[in-house]
C-alpha positions as CSV (number, residue, x, y, z in Angstrom):
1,X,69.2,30.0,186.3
2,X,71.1,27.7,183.9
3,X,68.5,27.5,181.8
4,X,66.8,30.9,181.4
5,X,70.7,31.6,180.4
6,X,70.5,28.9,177.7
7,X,67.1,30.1,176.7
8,X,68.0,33.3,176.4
9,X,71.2,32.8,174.3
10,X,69.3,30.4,172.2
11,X,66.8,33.2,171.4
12,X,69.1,35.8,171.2
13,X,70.8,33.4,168.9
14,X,67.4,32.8,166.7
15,X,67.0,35.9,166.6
16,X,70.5,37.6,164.8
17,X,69.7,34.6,162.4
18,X,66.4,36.0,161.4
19,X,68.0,39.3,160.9
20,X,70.3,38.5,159.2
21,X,68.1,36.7,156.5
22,X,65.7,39.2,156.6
23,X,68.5,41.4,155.6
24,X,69.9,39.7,152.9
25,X,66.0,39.4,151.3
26,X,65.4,43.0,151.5
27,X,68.8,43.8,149.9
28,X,67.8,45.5,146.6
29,X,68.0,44.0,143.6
30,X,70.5,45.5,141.3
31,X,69.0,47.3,138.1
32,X,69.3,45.1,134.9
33,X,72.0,47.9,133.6
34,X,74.4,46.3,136.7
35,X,72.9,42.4,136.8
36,X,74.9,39.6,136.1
37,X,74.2,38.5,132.7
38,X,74.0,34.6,132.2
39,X,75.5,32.8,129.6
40,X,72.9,33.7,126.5
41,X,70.5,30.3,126.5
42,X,71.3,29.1,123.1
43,X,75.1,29.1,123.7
44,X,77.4,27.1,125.5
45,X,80.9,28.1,126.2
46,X,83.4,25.8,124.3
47,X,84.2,22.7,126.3
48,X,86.0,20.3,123.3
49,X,89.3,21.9,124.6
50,X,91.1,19.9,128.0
51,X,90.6,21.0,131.0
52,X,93.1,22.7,133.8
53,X,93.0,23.4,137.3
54,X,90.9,26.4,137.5
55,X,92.4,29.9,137.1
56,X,91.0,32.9,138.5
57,X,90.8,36.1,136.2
58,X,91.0,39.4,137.5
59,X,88.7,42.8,135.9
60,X,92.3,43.3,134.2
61,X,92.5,40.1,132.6
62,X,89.3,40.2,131.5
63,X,89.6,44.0,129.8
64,X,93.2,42.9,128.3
65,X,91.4,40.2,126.5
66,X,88.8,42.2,125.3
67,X,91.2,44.9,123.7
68,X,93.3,41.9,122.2
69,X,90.3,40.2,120.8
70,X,88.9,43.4,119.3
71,X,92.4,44.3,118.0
72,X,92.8,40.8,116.4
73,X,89.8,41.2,114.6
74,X,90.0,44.8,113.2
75,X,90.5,45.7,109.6
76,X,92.8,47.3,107.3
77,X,90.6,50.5,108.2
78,X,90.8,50.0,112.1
79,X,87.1,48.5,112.2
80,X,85.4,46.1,113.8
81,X,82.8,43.7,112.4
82,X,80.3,42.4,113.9
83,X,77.0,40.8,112.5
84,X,73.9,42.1,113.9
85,X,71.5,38.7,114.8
86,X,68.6,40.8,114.7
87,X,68.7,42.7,111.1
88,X,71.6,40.4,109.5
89,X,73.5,43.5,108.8
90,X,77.4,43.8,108.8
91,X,78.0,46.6,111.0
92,X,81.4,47.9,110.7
93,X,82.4,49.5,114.3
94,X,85.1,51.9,116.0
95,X,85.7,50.3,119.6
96,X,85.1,52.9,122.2
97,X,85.8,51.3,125.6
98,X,85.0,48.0,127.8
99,X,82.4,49.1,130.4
100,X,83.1,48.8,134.2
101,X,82.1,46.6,135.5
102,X,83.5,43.4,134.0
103,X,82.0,40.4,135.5
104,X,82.6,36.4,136.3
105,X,79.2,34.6,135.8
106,X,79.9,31.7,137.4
107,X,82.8,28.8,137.3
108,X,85.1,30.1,134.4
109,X,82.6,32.1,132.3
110,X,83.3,35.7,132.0
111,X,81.2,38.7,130.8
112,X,82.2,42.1,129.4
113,X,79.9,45.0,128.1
114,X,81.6,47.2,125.3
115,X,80.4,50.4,123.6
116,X,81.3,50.8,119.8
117,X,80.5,53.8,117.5
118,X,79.6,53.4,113.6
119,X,82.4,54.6,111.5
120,X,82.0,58.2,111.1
121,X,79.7,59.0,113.3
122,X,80.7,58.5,117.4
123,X,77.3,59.6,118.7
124,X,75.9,56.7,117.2
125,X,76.8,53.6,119.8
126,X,76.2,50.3,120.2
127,X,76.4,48.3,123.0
128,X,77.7,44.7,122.4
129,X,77.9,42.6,124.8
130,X,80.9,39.6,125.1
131,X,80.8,36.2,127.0
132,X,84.5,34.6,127.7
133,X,85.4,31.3,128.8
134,X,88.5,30.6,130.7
135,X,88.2,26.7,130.7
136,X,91.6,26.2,129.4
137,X,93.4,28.5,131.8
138,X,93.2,31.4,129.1
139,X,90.2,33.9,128.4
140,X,88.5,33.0,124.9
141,X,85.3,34.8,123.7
142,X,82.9,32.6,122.3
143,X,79.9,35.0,122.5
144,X,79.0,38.3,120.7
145,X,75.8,40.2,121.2
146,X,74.4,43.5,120.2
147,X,73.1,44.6,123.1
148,X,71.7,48.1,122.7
149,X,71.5,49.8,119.2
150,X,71.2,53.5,118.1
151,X,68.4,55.2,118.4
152,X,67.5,58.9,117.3
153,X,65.0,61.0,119.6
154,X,64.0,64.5,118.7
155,X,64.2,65.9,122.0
156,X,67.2,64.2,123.3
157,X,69.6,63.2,119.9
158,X,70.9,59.9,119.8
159,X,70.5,57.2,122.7
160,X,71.1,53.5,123.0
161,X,68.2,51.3,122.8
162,X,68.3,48.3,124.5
163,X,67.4,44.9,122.7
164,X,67.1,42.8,126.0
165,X,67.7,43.4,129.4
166,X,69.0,40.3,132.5
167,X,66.5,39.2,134.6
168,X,67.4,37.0,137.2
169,X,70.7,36.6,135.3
170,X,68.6,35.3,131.9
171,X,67.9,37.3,129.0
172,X,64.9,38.5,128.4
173,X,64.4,40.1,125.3
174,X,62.3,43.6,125.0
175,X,60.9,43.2,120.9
């Protein structure tokens, strides 16, 4: 009797377990729109500055820093520059808004995805991506990407086209 009871709760036991894994493989990927990006395979966060006991940022912390590091950078006209790695072009940008949601890659590295508009035309938006690193107990962004770029359709006016997309949290570029 003792032992068909052990037996039994060993299987039942073995059995929750399998679920349970079999659950968390069949859990959907996200899309690559909602993925965690990883940090861009050419770049490393900067790590010359000393270490502190790790700090823990918050979706707020991480949008404040954006806004302050796009208001730091804007000029006498209220623009943001950014250079495009793809076509070497200056773009000069209106910021639009930090896109939810903001995410922690792993260990202090940060991610944010912003949308921009060219100056003088807001239907025409980028997408740039920003990596942060939080290291030194403050969020510093040490990455800028564009992302997605404007793109005119006939049928459906302007979209944003994306340049690369995450897969498995690695950029993969499209062209």
């Amino acid at each position: 009797m003792i032992n068909r009871r052990f037996s039994t709760t060993v299987i039942n036991s073995l059995l929750f377990g399998l679920l349970i894994s079999v659950g968390l493989s069949l859990h959907a990927e996200p899309s690559a729109e909602t993925q965690t990006p990883s940090i861009p395979p050419s770049l490393a966060p900067p790590s010359l500055a000393p270490k502190v006991a790790p700090v823990k940022f918050y979706v707020n912390d991480i949008k404040a820093t954006m806004h302050e590091h796009v208001a730091t950078l804007l000029d006498a006209d209220g623009l943001f520059h950014v250079l495009d790695d793809k076509t070497g072009e200056d773009l000069a940008l209106k910021f639009v808004k930090v896109h939810d949601p903001v995410r922690q890659i792993r260990g202090n590295i940060y991610f944010a995805c912003t949308d921009f508009h060219v100056a003088g035309d807001p239907d025409k938006l980028y997408d740039i991506d920003f990596w942060l690193d939080g290291t030194t107990g403050k969020l510093v962004v040490y990455d800028t990407k564009v992302h997605k770029e404007p793109r005119r359709s006939l049928i459906y006016g302007w979209y944003k086209q994306p340049r690369y997309t995450f897969v498995k949290d690695e950029i993969s570029y499209l062209y």
